[in-house]
N, C-alpha and C positions, 0 to 999 in steps of 0.2 A: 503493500500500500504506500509506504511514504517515499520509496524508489520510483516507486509511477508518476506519484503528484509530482516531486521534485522535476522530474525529467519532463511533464507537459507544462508547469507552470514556465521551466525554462525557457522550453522552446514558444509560448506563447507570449512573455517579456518581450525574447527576442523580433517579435515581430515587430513591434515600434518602437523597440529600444536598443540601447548598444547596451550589451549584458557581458558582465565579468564574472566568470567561477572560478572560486577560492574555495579548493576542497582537499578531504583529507583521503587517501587511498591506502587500505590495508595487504594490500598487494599488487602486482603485476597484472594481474585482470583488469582491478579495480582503475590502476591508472590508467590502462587499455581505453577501457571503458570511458572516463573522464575526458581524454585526449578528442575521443569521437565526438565531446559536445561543443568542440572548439568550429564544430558547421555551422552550430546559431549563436556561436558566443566572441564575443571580440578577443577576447583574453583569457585561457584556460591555466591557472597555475597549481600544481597536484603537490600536495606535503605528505613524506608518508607518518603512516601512524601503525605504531606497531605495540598492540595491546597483550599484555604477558600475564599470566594467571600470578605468577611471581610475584609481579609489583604492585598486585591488587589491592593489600594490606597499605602499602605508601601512601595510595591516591585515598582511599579511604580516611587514614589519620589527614593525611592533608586536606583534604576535603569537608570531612568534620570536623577539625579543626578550626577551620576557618567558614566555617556556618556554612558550608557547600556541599550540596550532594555529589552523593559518589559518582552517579553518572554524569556530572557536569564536570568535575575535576578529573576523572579517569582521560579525558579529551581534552586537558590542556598541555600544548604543545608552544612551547619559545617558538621552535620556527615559524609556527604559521600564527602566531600574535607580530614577530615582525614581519612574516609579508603583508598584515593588512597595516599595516603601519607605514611602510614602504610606498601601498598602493595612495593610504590617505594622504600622504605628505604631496604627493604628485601633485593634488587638488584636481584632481579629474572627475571626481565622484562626485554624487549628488546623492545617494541612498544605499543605503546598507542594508540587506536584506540576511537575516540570518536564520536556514534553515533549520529547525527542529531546536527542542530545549538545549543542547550541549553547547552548539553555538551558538546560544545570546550569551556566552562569558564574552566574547570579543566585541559586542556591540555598545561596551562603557567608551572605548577611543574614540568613536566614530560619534558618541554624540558629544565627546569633550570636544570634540572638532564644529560643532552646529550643524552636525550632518541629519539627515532625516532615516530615522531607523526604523525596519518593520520586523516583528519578532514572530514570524511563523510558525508559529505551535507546534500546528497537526490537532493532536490532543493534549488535553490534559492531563498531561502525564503523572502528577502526584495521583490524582485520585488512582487511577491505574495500579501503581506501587501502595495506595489504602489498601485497597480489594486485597492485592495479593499479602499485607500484612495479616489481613484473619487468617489467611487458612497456611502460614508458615508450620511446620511440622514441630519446632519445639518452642518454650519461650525465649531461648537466647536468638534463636531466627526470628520470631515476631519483634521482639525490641530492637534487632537491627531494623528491620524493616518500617517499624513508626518511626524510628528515627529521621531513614531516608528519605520515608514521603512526605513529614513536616518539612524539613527540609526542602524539600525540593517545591513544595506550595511557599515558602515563603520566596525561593528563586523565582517558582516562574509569575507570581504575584508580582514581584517588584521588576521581572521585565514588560511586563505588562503595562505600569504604572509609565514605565521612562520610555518605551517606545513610542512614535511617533502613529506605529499601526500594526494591533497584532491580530495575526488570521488562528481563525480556528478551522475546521472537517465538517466541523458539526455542530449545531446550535447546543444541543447538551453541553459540547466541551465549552463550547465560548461562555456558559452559565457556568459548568464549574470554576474559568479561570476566575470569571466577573467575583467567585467567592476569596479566590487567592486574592484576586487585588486587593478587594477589602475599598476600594474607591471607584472613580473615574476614571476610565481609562477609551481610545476608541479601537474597536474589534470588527471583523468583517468575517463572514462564513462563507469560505469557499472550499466545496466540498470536492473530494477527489473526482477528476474529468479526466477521458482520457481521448483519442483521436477518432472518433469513429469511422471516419471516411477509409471504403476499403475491408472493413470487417464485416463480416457477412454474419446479419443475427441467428442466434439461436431459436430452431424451431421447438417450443414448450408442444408436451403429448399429456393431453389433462389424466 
């Protein structure tokens, strides 16, 4: 689902706009695969990210730590905070778009800059990690897991609050984040789309 949205949201930007992808690739595929989107995109730059079951425990102190969830701190990479530092210094931008919860960590420079920021959801992912809090198998896994998803509602709360414009999937999600924010914030539902033209529908047999 969120490989699909990402890839026609792209290519539909690109049609009236000059679009830059700044993404992270966990292998040779994946960059593969990135490099191809460089057909509707002006500027294709791939960082890789290479996530190790090892340094799980790291990201996590770090990330609790510093009142951050694990799944937003497991995804922070020096390289790819200076290349969009790189790219904003240029002054070429005019809007920062950052797909999915992990990357609105990088969308604090871009609006120290007065740049216009959109914080594309998908869903609301605390609630998501709620759910799977009840039913963890012992209570040292359910206390991890209230942890993460407070956490992570207060993250994606407060990118919501400072974006400029954040999309949801789905009206349900855009009401839960409206709870994270806990304020005003403005939201738009755009729900996964994908190219129809070409695809031959499916014939239903009652």
């Amino acid at each position: 689902g969120p490989k699909i949205k990402t890839h026609y949201a792209l290519r539909m930007l690109a049609r009236e706009h000059r679009v830059e992808l700044l993404t992270f690739a966990r292998d040779e595929r994946e960059a593969a695969a990135a490099a191809q989107m460089g057909a509707w995109c002006d500027r294709v730059t791939v960082v890789p990210l290479r996530r190790q079951r090892p340094r799980e425990p790291y990201y996590l102190a770090r990330g609790w730590g510093g009142r951050m969830p694990f799944l937003v701190a497991r995804d922070y990479r020096r390289e790819f905070s200076r290349a969009i530092g790189a790219r904003l210094a240029s002054g070429e931008l005019d809007v920062v778009h950052a797909d999915q919860v992990s990357m609105a960590q990088y969308l604090p420079v871009a609006r120290a800059r007065g740049l216009a920021t959109v914080f594309d959801a998908h869903n609301a992912v605390y609630d998501l990690a709620r759910d799977l809090a009840r039913r963890q198998p012992t209570p040292a896994h359910r206390l991890a897991m209230e942890i993460e998803w407070r956490l992570l509602r207060r993250f994606e709360g407060r990118q919501c609050r400072e974006s400029t414009l954040t999309l949801a999937v789905s009206r349900d999600d855009r009401d839960r984040l409206a709870e994270a924010a806990g304020g005003p914030f403005r939201a738009e539902v755009i729900p996964i789309g994908v190219e129809a033209e070409g695809i031959s529908p499916v014939p239903h047999d009652p």
